[in-house]
Each structure stands twice: as structure tokens, then as C-alpha cells.
N, C-alpha and C positions, 0 to 999 in steps of 0.2 A: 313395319316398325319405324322407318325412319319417314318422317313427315316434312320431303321437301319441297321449300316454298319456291310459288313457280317464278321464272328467270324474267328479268326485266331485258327489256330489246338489248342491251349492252351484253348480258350475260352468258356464255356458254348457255344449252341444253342441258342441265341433267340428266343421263337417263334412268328411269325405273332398275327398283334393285334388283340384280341377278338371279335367277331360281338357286332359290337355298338361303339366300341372303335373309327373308323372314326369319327362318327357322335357325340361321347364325350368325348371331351378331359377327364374329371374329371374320367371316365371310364380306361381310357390309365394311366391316372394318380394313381389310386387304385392298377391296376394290374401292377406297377413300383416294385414290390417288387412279386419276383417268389419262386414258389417253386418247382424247376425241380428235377428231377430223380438223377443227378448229385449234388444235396444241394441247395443252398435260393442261388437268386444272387438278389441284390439291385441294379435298375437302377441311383438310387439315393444316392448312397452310401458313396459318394465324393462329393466335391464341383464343382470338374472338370466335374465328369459323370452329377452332375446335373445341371449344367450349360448347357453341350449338351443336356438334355431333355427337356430341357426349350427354348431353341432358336428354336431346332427342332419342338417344339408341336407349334411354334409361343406367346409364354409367354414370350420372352425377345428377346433384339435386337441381332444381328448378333453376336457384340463384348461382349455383358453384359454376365456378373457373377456373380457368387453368391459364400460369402466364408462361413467357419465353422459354423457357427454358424445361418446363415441363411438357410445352407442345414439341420441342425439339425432340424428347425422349420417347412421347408417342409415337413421331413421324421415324423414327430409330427403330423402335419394338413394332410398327409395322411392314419395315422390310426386314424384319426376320419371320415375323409369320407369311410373307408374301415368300420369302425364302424354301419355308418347309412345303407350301401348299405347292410352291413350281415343282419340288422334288420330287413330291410326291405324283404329279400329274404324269412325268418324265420318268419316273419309277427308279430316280437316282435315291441314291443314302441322304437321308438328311444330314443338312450342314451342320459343323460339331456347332458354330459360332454362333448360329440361328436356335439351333436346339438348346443350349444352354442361356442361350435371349428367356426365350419361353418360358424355363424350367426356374429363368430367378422371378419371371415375373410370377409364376403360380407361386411362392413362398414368401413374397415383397409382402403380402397383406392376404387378411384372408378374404379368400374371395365366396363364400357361401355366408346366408344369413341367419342370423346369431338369432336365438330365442327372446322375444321381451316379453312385458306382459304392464297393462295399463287398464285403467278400469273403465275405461271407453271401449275397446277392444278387445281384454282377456288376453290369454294369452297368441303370440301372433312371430313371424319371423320377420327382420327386417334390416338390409345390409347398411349398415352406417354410412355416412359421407363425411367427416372429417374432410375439413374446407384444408386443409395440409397436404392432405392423400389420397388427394383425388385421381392423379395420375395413376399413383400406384395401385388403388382398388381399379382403377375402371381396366386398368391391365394385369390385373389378377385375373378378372373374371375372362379379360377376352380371351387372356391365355388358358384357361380349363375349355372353353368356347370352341378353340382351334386345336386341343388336345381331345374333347370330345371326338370334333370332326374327322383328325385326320387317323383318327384309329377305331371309327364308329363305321357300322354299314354303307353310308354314306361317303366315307374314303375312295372305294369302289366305283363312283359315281363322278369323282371332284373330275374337272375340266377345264381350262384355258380356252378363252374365246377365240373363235379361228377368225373373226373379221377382223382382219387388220385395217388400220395402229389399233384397234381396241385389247388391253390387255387385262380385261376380267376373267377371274375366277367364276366359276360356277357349279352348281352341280346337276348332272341331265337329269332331265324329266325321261327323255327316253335314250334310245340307243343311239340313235341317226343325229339326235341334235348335237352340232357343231357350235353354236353363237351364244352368244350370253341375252342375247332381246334379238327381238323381229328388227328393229333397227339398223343391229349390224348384219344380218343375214341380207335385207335388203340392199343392202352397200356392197357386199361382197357380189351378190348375184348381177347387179347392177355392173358393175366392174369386169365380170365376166361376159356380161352381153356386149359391154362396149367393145373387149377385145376379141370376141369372135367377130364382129361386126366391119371391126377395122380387117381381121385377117382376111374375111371376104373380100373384102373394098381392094385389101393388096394384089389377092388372087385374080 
């Protein structure tokens, strides 16, 4: 779903989206905010960056944007669903202060799409974008997105990446898998060879 453009020599790594992350936006949406080997980079950071995450996930039209103060409320409403999805992973109660995050943003707009009908098309469904409410639809939707998930089959599945710093969400493919990419599974294993290696060398 999300089409990111590849890094200029300057630029942090991206890495590819989480498993699950196709299949949930509100997923891709959580893990907008990384913590790579190189320091935290925020996909969301700006109004400008979040604007392209938002056209890209398909949450806003082609030319829409979003300024200060509505990327601030994003980067808000996504540590509350980063909130319920920790909880969930940890098998604690959802936060009262995260769950009622989610619960105004599923009501803020609506988030499914309306019936039109045009004589190009016939009749057809299609969610408005109101250059106003942008914010607020593209966190309608994520929010039913992340109420899907964390109360769908796939709840069962959700996962925290064990390679540390990396702190994605995920949902396993199988049982055994621990990492959110080959990436960090690589780094971790790598990490443990170095220190067996050193504990020889001491022995």
C-alpha cells in the first residue's frame, strides 16, 4: 500500500512494511514513527511528510494537506493506537485515555463511503475529502482500521518486534516468528554471535 520513495545517500533506510501492515492501514499507521539503528525518524514529522503518508495510504486526495497543527493531532491519535496495540500485545487492559482517543476519532467524521451516483459511473460509493477534514476523516478511518484489528482474528496474532531499538508492530505469519523484517532478525542474530564470540575469547 504505501509506495516509499527510495532514500537518497543522506537519508535513513526505510524499512519495508510490517506483515499486516498491507492488510492495515492503522498498522502502517502505528509503525510511522521508527526506531532504526541510526536514531527515531518520524514519518510524520512535518506537515509536508504527513501529508504524503496520507495520500499515499489513500486517507487524502491527491492534492490534500494537512498543516501544523493538524499533523500535531495525528502524531497525538497515533500514540494512542500505538497505546492499545502495546496493550494489547502485553495482554494488559486498554488505556481508559487511548481508548477514548480512538472512540472520538471513530465519531469525529464518518468514516465509510457515502452512495453517489453520476452518469459516467452510475451509481458508485465514494468517501469525501473536504480540504477542512482531512485530519479528521483520515482518523476515522484509521480508527475503525485499528478497532477492526485489535478485536478481529488477527488480535491473536498482533506482535512487538523483538529486535531491538526496533519498535514495530506486527502481526506473525507464523508462531516462531519474533522480528518485524529479515532486517531486524539479522541484527539481532548478528548480535548474539558477536557476544558468544567475545564470551569464548574471555573463556
Amino acid at each position: 500500500m504505501s509506495q516509499r520513495t527510495a532514500p537518497t545517500a543522506a537519508e535513513p533506510v526505510v524499512p519495508p512494511p510490517a506483515p499486516g501492515a498491507e492488510q492495515y492501514p492503522a498498522l502502517d499507521f502505528a509503525n510511522s514513527l521508527l526506531t532504526l539503528p541510526s536514531g527515531p525518524l518520524d514519518l510524520l514529522g512535518a506537515p509536508e511528510a504527513a501529508s504524503e503518508w496520507l495520500v499515499e495510504h489513500g486517507l487524502a486526495p491527491e492534492a490534500g494537506r494537512v498543516l501544523g497543527p493538524c499533523t500535531v493531532r495525528l502524531r497525538v491519535f497515533r500514540g494512542a493506537v500505538r497505546e492499545l496495540l502495546d496493550a494489547r500485545v502485553a495482554g494488559r487492559p486498554a488505556p481508559p485515555g487511548a481508548l477514548a482517543a480512538v472512540n472520538e476519532a471513530l465519531t469525529a467524521a464518518p468514516a465509510v463511503a457515502l452512495l453517489h451516483w453520476d452518469a459516467e459511473r452510475g451509481l458508485h460509493r465514494r468517501l469525501p475529502h473536504p480540504a477542512d477534514r482531512i485530519a479528521d476523516r483520515a482518523m476515522a478511518r484509521l480508527a475503525a482500521d485499528a478497532a477492526d484489528l485489535l478485536t478481529g482474528p488477527d488480535a491473536e496474532r498482533l506482535a512487538r518486534c523483538g529486535g531491538a531499538p526496533c519498535s514495530r508492530f506486527y502481526v506473525r505469519t507464523h508462531a516462531a516468528r519474533h522480528w518485524c523484517s529479515t532486517r531486524c532478525g539479522d541484527r539481532v542474530r548478528a548480535a548474539r554471535a558477536y557476544a558468544k564470540r567475545r564470551a569464548e575469547q574471555r573463556a
